[in-house]
TORKOL-4160 file (C-alpha; in steps of 0.2 Angstrom, whole numbers, padded with zeros to 4 digits, m for minus):
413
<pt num="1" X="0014" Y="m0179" Z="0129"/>
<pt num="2" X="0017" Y="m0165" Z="0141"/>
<pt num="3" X="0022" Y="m0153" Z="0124"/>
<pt num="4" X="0006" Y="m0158" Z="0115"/>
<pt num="5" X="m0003" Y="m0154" Z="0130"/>
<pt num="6" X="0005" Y="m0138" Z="0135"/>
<pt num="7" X="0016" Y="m0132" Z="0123"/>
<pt num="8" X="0018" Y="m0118" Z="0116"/>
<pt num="9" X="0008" Y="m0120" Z="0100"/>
<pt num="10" X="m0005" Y="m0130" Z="0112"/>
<pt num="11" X="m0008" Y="m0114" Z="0123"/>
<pt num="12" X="m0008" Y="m0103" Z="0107"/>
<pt num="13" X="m0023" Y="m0113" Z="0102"/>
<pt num="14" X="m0031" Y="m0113" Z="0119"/>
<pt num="15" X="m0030" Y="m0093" Z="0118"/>
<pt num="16" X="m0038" Y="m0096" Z="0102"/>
<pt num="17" X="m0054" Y="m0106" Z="0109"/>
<pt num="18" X="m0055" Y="m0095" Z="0123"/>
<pt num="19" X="m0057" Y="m0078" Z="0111"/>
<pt num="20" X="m0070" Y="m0089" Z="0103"/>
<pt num="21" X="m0078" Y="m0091" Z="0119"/>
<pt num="22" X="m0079" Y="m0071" Z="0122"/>
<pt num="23" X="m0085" Y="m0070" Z="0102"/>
<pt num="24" X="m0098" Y="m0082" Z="0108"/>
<pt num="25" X="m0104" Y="m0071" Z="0123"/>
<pt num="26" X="m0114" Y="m0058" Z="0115"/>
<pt num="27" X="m0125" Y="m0071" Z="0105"/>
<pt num="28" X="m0127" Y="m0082" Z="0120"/>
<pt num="29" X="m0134" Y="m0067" Z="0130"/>
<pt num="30" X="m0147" Y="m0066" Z="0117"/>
<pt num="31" X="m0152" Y="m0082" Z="0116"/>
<pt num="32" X="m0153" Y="m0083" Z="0136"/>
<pt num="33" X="m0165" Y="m0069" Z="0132"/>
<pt num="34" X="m0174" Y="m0078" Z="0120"/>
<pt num="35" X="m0174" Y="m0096" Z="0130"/>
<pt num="36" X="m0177" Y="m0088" Z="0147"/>
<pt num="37" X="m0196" Y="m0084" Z="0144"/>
<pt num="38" X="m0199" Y="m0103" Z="0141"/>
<pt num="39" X="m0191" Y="m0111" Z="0159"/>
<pt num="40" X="m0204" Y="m0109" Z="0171"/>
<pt num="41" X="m0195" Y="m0099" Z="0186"/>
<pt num="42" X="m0178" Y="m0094" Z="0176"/>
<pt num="43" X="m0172" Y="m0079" Z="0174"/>
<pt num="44" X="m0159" Y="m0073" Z="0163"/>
<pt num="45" X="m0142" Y="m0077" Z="0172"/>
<pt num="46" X="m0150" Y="m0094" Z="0179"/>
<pt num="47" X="m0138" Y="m0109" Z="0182"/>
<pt num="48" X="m0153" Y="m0121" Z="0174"/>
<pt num="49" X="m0143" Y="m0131" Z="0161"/>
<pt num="50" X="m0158" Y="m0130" Z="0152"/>
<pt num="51" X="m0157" Y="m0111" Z="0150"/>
<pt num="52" X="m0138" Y="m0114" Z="0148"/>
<pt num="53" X="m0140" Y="m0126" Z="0133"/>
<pt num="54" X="m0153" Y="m0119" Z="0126"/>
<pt num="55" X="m0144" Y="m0102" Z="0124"/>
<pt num="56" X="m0130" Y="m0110" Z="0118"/>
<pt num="57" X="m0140" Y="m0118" Z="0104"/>
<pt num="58" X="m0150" Y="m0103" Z="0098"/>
<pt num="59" X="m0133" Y="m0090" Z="0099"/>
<pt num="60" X="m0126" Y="m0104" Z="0088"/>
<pt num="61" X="m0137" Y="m0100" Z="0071"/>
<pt num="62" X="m0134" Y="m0079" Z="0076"/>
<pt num="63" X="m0116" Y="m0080" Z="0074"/>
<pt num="64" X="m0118" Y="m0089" Z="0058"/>
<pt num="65" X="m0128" Y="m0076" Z="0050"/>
<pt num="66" X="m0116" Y="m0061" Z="0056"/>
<pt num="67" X="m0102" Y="m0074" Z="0049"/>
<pt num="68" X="m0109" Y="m0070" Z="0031"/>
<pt num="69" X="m0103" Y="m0053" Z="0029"/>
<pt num="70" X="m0089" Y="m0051" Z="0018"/>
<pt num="71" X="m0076" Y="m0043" Z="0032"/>
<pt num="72" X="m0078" Y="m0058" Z="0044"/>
<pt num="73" X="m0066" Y="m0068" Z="0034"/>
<pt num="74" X="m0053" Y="m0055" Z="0034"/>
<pt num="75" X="m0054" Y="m0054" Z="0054"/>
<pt num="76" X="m0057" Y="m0076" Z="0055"/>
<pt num="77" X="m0041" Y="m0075" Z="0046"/>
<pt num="78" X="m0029" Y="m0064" Z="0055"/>
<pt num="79" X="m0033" Y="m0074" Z="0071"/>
<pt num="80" X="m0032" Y="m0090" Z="0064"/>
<pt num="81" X="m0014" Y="m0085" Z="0056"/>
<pt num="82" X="m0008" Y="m0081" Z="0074"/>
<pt num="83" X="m0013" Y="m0094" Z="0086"/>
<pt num="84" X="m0016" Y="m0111" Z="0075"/>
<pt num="85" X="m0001" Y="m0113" Z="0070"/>
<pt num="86" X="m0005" Y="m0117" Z="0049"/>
<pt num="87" X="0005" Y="m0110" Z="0037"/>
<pt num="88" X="0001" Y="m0093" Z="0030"/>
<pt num="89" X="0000" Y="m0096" Z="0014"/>
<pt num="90" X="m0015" Y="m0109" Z="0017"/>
<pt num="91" X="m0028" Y="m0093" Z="0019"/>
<pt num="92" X="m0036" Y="m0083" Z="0008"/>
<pt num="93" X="m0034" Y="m0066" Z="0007"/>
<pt num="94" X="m0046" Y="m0051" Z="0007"/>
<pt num="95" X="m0064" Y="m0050" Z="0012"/>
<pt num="96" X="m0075" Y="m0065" Z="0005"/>
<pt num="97" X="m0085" Y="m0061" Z="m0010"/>
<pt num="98" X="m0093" Y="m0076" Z="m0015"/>
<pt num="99" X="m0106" Y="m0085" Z="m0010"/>
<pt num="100" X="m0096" Y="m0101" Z="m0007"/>
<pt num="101" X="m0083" Y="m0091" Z="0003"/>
<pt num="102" X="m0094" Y="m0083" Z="0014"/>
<pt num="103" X="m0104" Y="m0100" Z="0017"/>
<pt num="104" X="m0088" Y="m0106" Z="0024"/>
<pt num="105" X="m0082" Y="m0092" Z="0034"/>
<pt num="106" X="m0100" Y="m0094" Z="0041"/>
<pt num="107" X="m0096" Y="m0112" Z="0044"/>
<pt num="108" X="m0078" Y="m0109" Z="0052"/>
<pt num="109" X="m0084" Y="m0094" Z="0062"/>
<pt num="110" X="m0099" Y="m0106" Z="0071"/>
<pt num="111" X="m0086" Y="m0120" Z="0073"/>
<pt num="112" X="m0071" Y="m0109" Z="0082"/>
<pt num="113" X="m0085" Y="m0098" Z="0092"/>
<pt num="114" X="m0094" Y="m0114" Z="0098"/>
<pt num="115" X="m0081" Y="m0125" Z="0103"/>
<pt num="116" X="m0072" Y="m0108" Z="0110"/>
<pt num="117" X="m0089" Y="m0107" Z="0123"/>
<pt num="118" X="m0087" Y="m0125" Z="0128"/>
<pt num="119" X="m0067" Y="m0127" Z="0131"/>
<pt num="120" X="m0072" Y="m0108" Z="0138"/>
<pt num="121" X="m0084" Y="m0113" Z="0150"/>
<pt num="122" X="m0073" Y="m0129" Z="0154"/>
<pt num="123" X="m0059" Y="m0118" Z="0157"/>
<pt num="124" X="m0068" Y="m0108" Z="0171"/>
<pt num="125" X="m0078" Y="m0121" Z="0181"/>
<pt num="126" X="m0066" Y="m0135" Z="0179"/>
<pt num="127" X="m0048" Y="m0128" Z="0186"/>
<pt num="128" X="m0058" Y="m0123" Z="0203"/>
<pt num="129" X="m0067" Y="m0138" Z="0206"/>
<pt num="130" X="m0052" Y="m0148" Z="0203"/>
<pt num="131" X="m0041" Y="m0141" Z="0216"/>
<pt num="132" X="m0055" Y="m0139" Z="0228"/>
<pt num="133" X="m0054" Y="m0161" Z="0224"/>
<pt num="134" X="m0037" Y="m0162" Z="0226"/>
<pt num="135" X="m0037" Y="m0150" Z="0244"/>
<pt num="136" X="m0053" Y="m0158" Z="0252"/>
<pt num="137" X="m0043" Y="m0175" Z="0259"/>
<pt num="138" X="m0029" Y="m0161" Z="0267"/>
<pt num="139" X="m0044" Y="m0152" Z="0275"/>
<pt num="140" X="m0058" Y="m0157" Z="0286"/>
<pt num="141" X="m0064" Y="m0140" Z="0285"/>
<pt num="142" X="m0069" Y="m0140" Z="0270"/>
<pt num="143" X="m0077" Y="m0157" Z="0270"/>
<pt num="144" X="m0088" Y="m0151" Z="0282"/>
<pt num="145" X="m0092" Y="m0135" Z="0276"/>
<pt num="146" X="m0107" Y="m0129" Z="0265"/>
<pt num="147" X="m0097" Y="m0129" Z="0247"/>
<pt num="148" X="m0091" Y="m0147" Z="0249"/>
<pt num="149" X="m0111" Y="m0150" Z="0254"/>
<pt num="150" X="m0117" Y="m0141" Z="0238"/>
<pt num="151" X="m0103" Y="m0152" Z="0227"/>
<pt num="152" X="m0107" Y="m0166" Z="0235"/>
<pt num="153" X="m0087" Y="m0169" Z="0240"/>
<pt num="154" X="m0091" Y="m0175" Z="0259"/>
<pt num="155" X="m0090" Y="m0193" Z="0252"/>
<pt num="156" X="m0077" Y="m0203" Z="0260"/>
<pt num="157" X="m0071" Y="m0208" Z="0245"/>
<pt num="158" X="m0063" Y="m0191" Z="0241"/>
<pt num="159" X="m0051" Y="m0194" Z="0256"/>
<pt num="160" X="m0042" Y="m0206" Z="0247"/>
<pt num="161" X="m0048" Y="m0202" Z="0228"/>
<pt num="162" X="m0048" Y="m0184" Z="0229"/>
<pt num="163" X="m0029" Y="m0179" Z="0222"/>
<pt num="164" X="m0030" Y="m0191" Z="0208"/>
<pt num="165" X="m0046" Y="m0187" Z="0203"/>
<pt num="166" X="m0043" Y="m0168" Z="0203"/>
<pt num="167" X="m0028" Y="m0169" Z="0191"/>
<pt num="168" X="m0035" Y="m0180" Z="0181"/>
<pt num="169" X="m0050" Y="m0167" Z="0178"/>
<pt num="170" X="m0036" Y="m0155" Z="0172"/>
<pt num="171" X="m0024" Y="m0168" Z="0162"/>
<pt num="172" X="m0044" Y="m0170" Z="0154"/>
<pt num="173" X="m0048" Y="m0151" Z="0152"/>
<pt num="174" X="m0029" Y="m0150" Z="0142"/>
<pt num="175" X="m0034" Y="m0164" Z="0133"/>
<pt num="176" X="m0051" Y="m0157" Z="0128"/>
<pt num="177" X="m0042" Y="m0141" Z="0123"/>
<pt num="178" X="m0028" Y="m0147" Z="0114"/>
<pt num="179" X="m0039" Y="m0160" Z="0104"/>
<pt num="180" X="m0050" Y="m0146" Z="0099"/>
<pt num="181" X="m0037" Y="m0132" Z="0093"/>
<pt num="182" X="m0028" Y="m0146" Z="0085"/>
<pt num="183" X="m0047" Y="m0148" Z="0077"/>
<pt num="184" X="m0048" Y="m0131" Z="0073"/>
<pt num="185" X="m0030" Y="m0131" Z="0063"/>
<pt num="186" X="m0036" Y="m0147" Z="0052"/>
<pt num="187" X="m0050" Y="m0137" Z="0045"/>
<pt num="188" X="m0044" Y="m0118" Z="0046"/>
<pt num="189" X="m0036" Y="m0121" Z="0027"/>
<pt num="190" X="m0051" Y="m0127" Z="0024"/>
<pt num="191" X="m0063" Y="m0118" Z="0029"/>
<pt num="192" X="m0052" Y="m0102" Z="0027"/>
<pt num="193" X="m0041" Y="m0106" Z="0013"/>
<pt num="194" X="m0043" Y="m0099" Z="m0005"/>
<pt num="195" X="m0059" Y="m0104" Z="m0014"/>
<pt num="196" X="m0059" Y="m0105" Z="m0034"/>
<pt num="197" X="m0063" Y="m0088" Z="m0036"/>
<pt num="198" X="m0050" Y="m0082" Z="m0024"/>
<pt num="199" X="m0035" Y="m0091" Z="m0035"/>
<pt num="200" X="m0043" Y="m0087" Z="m0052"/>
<pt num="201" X="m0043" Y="m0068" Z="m0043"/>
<pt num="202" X="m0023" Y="m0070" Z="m0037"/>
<pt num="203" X="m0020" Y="m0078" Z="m0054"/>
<pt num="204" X="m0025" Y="m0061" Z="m0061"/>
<pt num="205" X="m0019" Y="m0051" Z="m0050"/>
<pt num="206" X="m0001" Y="m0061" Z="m0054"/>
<pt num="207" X="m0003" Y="m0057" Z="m0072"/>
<pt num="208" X="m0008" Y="m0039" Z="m0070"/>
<pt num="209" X="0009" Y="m0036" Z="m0059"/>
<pt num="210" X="0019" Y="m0047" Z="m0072"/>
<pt num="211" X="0012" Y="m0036" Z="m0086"/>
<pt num="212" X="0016" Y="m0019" Z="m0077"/>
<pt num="213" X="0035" Y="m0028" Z="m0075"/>
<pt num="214" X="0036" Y="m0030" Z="m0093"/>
<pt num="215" X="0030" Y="m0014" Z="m0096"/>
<pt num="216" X="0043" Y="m0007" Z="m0085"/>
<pt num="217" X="0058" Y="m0017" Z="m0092"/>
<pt num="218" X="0052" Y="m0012" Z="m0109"/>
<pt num="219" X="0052" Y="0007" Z="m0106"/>
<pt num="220" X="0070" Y="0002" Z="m0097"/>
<pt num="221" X="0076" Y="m0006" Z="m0114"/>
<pt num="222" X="0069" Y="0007" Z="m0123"/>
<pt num="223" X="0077" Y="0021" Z="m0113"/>
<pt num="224" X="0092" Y="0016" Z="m0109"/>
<pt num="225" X="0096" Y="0006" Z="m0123"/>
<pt num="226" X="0094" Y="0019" Z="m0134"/>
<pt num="227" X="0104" Y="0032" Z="m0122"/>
<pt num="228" X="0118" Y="0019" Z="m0121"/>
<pt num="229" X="0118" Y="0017" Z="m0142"/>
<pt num="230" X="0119" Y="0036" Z="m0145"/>
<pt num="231" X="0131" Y="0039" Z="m0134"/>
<pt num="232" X="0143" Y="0025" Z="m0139"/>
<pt num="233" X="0142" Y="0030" Z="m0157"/>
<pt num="234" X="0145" Y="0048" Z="m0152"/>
<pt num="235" X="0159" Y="0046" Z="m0141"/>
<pt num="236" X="0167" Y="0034" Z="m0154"/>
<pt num="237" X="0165" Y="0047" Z="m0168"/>
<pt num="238" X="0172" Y="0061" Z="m0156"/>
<pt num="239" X="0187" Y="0052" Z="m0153"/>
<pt num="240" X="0191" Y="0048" Z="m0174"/>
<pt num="241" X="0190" Y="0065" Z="m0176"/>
<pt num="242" X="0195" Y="0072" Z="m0159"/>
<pt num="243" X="0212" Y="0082" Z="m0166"/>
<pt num="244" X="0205" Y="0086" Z="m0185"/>
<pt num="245" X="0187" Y="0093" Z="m0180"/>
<pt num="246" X="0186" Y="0098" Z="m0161"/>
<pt num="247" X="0169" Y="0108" Z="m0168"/>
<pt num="248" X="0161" Y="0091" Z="m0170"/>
<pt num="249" X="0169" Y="0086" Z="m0156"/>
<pt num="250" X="0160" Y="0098" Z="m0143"/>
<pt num="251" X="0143" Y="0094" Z="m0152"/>
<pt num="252" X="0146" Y="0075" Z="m0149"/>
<pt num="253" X="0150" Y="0081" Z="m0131"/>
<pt num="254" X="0134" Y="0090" Z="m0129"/>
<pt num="255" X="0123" Y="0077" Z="m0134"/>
<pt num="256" X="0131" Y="0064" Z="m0122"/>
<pt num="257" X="0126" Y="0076" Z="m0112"/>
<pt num="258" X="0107" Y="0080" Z="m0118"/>
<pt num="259" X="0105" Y="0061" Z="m0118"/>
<pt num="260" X="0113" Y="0056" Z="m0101"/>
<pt num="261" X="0104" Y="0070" Z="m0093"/>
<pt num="262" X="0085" Y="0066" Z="m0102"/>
<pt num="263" X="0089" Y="0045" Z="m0099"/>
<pt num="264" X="0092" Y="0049" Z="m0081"/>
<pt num="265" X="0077" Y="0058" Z="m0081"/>
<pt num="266" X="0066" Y="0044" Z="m0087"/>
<pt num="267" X="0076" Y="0032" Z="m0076"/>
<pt num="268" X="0070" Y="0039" Z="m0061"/>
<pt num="269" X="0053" Y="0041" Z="m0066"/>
<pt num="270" X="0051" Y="0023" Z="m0072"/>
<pt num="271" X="0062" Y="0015" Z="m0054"/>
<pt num="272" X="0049" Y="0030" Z="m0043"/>
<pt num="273" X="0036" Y="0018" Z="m0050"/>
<pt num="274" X="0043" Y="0002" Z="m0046"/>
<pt num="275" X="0047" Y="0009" Z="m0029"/>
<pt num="276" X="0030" Y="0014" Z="m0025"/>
<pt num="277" X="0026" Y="m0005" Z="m0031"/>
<pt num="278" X="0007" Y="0004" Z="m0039"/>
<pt num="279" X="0004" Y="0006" Z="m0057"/>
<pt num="280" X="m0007" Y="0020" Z="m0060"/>
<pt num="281" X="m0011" Y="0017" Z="m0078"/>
<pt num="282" X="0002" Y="0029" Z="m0087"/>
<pt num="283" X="0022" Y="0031" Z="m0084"/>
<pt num="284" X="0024" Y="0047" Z="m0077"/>
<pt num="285" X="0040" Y="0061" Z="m0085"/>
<pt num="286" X="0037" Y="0052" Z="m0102"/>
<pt num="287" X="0041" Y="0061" Z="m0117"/>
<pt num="288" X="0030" Y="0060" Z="m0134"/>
<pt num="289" X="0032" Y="0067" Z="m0153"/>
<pt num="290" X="0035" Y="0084" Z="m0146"/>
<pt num="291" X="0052" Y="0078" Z="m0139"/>
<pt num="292" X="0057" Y="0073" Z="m0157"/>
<pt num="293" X="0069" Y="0085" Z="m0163"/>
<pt num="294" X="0078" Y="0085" Z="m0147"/>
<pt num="295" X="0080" Y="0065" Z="m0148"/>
<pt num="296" X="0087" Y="0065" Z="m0166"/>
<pt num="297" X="0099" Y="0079" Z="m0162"/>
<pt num="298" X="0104" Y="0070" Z="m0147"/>
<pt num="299" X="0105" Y="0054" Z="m0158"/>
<pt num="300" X="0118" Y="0060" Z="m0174"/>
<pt num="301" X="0120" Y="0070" Z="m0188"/>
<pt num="302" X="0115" Y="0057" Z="m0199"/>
<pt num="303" X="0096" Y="0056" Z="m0196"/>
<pt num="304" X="0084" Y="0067" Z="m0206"/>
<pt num="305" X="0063" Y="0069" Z="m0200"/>
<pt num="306" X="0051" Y="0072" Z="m0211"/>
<pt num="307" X="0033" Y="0078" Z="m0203"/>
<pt num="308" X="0017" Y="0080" Z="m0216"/>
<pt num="309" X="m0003" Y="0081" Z="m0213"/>
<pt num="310" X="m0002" Y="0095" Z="m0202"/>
<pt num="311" X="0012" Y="0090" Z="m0189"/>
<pt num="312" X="0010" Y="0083" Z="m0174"/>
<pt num="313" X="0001" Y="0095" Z="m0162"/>
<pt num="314" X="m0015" Y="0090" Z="m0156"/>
<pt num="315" X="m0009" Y="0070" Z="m0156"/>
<pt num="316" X="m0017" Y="0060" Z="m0142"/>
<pt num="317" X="m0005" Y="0059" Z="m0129"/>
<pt num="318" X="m0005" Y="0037" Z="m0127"/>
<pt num="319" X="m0001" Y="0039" Z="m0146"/>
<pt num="320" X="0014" Y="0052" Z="m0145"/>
<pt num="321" X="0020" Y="0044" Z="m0132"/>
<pt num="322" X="0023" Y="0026" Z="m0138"/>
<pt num="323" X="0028" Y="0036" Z="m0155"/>
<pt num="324" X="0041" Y="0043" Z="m0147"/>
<pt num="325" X="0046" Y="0025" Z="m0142"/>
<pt num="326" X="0043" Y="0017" Z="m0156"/>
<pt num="327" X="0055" Y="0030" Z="m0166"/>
<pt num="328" X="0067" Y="0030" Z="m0152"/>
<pt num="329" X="0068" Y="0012" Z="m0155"/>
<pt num="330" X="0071" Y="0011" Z="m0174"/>
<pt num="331" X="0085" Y="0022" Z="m0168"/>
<pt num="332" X="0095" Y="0010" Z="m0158"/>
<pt num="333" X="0091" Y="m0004" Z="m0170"/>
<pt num="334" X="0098" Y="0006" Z="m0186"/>
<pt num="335" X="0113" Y="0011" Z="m0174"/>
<pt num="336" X="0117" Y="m0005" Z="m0168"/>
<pt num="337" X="0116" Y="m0014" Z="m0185"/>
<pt num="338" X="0120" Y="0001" Z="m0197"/>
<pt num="339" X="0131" Y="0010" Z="m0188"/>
<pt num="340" X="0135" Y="0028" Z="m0196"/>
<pt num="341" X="0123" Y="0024" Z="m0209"/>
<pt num="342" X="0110" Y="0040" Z="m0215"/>
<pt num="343" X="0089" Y="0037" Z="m0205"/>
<pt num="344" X="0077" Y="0045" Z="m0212"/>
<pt num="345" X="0061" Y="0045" Z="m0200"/>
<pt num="346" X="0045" Y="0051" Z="m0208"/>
<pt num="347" X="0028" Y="0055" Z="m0198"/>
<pt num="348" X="0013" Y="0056" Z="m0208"/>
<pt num="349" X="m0003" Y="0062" Z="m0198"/>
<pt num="350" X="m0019" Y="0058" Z="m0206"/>
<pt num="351" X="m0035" Y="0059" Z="m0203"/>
<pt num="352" X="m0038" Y="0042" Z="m0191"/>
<pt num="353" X="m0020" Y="0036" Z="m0189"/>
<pt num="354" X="m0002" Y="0042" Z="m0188"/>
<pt num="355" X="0011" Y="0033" Z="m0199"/>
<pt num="356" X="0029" Y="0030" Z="m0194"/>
<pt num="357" X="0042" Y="0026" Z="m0207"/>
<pt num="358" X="0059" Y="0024" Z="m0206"/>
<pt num="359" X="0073" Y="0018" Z="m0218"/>
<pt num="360" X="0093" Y="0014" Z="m0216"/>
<pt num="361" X="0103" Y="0006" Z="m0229"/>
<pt num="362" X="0103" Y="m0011" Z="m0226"/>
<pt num="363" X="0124" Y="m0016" Z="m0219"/>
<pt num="364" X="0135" Y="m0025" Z="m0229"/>
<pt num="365" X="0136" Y="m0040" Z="m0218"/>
<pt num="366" X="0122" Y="m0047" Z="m0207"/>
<pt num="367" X="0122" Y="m0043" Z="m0189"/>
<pt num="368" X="0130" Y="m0054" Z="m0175"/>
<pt num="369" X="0116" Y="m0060" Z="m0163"/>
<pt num="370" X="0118" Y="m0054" Z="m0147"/>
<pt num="371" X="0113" Y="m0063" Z="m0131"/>
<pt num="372" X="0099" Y="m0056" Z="m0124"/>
<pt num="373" X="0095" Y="m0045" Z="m0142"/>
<pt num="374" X="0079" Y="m0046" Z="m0151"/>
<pt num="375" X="0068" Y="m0037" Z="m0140"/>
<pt num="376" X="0065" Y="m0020" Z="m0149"/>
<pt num="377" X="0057" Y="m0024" Z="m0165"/>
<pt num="378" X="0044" Y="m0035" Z="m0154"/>
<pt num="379" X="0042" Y="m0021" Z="m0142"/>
<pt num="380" X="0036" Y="m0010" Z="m0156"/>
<pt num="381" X="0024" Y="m0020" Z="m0162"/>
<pt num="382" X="0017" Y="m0024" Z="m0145"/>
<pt num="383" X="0015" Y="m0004" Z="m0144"/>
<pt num="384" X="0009" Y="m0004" Z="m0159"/>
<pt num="385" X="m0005" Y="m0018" Z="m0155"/>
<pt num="386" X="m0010" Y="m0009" Z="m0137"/>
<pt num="387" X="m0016" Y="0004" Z="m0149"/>
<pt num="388" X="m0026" Y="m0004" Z="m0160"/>
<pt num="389" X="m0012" Y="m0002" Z="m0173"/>
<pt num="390" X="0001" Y="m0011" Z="m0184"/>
<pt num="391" X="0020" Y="m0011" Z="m0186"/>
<pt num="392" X="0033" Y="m0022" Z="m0195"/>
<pt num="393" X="0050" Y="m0021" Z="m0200"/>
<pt num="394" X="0058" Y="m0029" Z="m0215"/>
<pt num="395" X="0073" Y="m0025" Z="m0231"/>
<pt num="396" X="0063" Y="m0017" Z="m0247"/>
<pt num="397" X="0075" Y="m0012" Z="m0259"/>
<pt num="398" X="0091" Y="m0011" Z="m0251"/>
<pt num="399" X="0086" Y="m0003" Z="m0235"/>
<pt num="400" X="0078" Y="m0008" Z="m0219"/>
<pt num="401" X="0061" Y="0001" Z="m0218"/>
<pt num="402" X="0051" Y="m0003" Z="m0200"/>
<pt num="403" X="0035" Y="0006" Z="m0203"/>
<pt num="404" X="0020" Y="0008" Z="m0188"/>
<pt num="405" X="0001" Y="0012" Z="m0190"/>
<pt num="406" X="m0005" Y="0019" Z="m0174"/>
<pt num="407" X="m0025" Y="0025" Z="m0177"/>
<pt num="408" X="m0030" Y="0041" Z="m0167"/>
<pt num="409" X="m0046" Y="0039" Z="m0164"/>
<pt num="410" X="m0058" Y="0036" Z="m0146"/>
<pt num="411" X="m0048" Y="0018" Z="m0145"/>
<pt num="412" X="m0030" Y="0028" Z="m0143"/>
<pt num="413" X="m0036" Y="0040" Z="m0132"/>
């Protein structure tokens, strides 16, 4: 009894009515403004319950209309989360854009603000009169004197009523208080909780961050994948021929090099942006058609390009970028199903579209699945399609030819 009375999550709540009660006070000034003229004899600071109610009633509808502007949600909510002990999760966030939403931060701001004035007010008048109560039978000062006049406390009752009543008056006022912030509590989700529009919003707010993730992991595989499938087969070739050909040898070395030092490049880029947890549309340090050579070079011996229609200056930059993905991509995938086996890659500009084609001799034996494999053809086609283009990959003729569409006009750009 005495924790739901006084507890700590009871007096959190009280502290919650009584800011309500200060919210309150700037409207109920103007309504005493507005009553005042209308009670013969009463001024603005009059006791006249009258003037007192009447006030009360006309700040009431004021605080409702400031209530509708978008930002009193975000304020009703940062109070609420503090002092009336319900879940954070239960409220919305952000200012309220909707109708329906700011209807009920209207509502909710009119409930706290004028039940706040009433356990307010109790809690200033009350506390004094009820130990004035409970000292009147210890003093006959007091019974006689001009405040136990005015509160009518000379009765002789008092003597022998005056303690219990007094305490009951304050087990009444915790009562009231606790009975309204638990009040308060039961409707704050409510009221202040997510509307339709607020989880449709969050809903697309989920998607978009779950997109950027993907996005992320597939420049990661991409990347690194890549990086970690040029330099296995380098190394491995290096060390077959490591005492017949030391020339090969150092130029195996130097592109491990070259490619750990560029992979690491795009690393940090790619994990900056995850850090700053932002997506700002495009990946920065992310290399395009220009960066070609250096990737096959880095890549092998065995890969041969082939550029027609004018080269590739001048390409758009989202399409030279996922270009250079999409190629860097055929790469692992021939690597790690024909290893050693000669890659032809072949960029065709045209007028509206760039063409990517790229052909390895299809292995003598099918590839063992890997876990977690099967990502990178996808991958190029999603590219491909966030363009507006096409890409597939399938076995013509003996080789394995993966060939992308990617058009170059306002839609890429």
């Amino acid at each position: 009894m005495g924790t739901a009375l006084l507890g700590r999550r009871a007096r959190l709540r009280w502290v919650h009515l009584i800011l309500g009660g200060a919210l309150l006070m700037p409207y109920w000034l103007l309504g005493t403004l507005v009553v005042s003229p209308f009670v013969d004899g009463a001024g603005m600071f009059s006791a006249s319950p009258v003037v007192q109610f009447g006030a009360y009633g006309v700040a009431l509808p004021l605080a409702a209309v400031t209530a509708l502007f978008p930002l009193a949600r975000p304020m009703s909510v940062a109070a609420a989360r503090t002092l009336c002990g319900v879940p954070a999760e239960r409220f919305a966030d952000g200012p309220a854009r909707s109708r329906a939403a700011r209807a009920r931060t209207a509502g909710w701001f009119t409930l706290h603000v004028g039940m706040g004035g009433l356990v307010s007010g109790a809690s200033l008048a009350l506390p004094p009169f009820a130990v004035t109560l409970m000292v009147v039978p210890f003093s006959a000062t007091l019974r006689e004197s001009a405040v136990a006049e005015f509160w009518s406390l000379d009765q002789r009752w008092l003597v022998y009523g005056g303690v219990p009543a007094g305490l009951a008056m304050l087990v009444a006022l915790a009562a009231a208080a606790a009975g309204a912030g638990a009040l308060l509590a039961r409707q704050a989700p409510l009221l202040l909780g997510p509307t339709p529009a607020d989880r449709l919003a969050a809903a697309e707010r989920r998607a978009a961050e779950l997109a950027v993730r993907n996005r992320l992991a597939r420049e990661l595989h991409d990347s690194v994948g890549h990086a970690l499938s040029a330099v296995t087969l380098q190394a491995g070739a290096a060390r077959k021929v490591l005492d017949s050909d030391p020339g090969f040898v150092r130029e195996a070395l130097a592109g491990i090099e070259e490619t750990t030092r560029r992979t690491v490049g795009e690393l940090d880029a790619v994990l900056g942006l995850l850090r700053q947890g932002e997506d700002d549309g495009e990946l920065p340090g992310r290399p395009g058609l220009e960066a070609l050579d250096a990737l096959l070079a880095a890549t092998g011996r065995h890969v041969s390009l082939t550029v027609e229609g004018g080269g590739v200056a001048g390409v758009p930059e989202p399409v030279s970028r996922e270009a250079y993905r999409i190629v860097q991509e055929g790469l692992t995938n021939a690597a790690r199903h024909a290893a050693g086996e000669p890659v032809s890659v072949t960029v065709v500009r045209y007028e509206d579209e760039l063409e990517i084609t790229m052909e390895n001799p299809l292995p003598a034996r099918p590839p063992v699945a890997r876990p977690g494999g099967g990502l990178g053809l996808r991958g190029v086609g999603e590219r491909a399609r966030l363009l507006g283009g096409t890409a597939g990959a399938r076995p013509v003729d003996g080789v394995w030819r993966l060939t992308a569409r990617l058009p170059l006009g306002e839609a890429a750009r």
